[in-house]
C-alpha positions as CSV (number, residue, x, y, z in Angstrom):
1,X,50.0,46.2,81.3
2,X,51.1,42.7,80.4
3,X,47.8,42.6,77.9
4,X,48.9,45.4,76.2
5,X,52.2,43.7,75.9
6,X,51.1,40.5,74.4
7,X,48.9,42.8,71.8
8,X,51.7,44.8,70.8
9,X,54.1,41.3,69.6
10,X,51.3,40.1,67.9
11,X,50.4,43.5,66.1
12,X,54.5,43.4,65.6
13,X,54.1,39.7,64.2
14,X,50.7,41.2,61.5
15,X,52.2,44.4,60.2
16,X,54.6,43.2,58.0
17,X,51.6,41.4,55.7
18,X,49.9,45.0,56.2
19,X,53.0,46.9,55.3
20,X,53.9,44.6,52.2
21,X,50.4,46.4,50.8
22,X,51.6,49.7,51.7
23,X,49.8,49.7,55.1
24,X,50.3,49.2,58.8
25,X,48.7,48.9,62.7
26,X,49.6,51.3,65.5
27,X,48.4,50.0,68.6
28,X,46.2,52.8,70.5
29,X,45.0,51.3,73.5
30,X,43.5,48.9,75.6
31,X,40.2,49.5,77.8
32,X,38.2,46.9,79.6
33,X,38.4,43.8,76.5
34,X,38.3,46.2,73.8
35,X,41.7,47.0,71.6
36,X,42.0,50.4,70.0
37,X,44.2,50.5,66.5
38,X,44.8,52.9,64.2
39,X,44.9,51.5,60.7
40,X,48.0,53.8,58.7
41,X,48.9,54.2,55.0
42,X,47.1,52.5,52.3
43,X,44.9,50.6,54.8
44,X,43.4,53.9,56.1
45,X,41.5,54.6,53.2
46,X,40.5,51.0,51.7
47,X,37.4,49.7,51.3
48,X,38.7,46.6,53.2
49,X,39.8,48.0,55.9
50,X,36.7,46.6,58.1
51,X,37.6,43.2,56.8
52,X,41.5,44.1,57.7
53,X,40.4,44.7,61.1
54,X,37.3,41.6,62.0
55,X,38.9,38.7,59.8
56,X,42.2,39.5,60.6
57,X,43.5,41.4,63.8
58,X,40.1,40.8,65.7
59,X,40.3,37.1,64.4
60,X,44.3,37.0,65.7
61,X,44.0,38.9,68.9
62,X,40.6,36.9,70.5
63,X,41.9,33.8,69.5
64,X,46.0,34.1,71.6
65,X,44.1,37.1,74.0
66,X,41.3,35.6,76.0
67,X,40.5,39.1,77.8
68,X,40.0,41.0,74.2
69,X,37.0,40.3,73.1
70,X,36.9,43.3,69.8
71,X,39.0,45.3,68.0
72,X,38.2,48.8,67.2
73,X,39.7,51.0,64.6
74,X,40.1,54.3,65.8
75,X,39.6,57.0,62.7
76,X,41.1,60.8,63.1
């Protein structure tokens, strides 16, 4: 529980960049060192949104996280 606390305030500290675009991260889960988002608005649909997720969330979360080692985006 306390992982998916520290992934939440850093998602919290990321989504105002992603919103500024018209976009935002929901935090889905988290299941043995993997982190499940959900990329909203604008970012659901953009090209970049692999990019969004491995240069910047992934890059973010590894580096302050030790125990997550990926980020998934989770499309509906």
């Amino acid at each position: 529980m306390e992982i998916e606390k520290q992934i939440i305030e850093i998602l919290n500290k990321v989504k105002p960049y992603l919103q500024h675009d018209g976009g935002d991260v929901d935090f889905v889960k988290y299941d043995d060192g993997i982190c499940y988002v959900k990329l909203q608005g604008a970012c659901a649909g953009c090209a970049f949104a692999d990019l969004t997720i491995a240069n910047t969330i992934e890059d973010i979360l590894t580096s302050e996280i030790p125990e997550v080692i990926s980020v998934q985006n989770i499309d509906e």
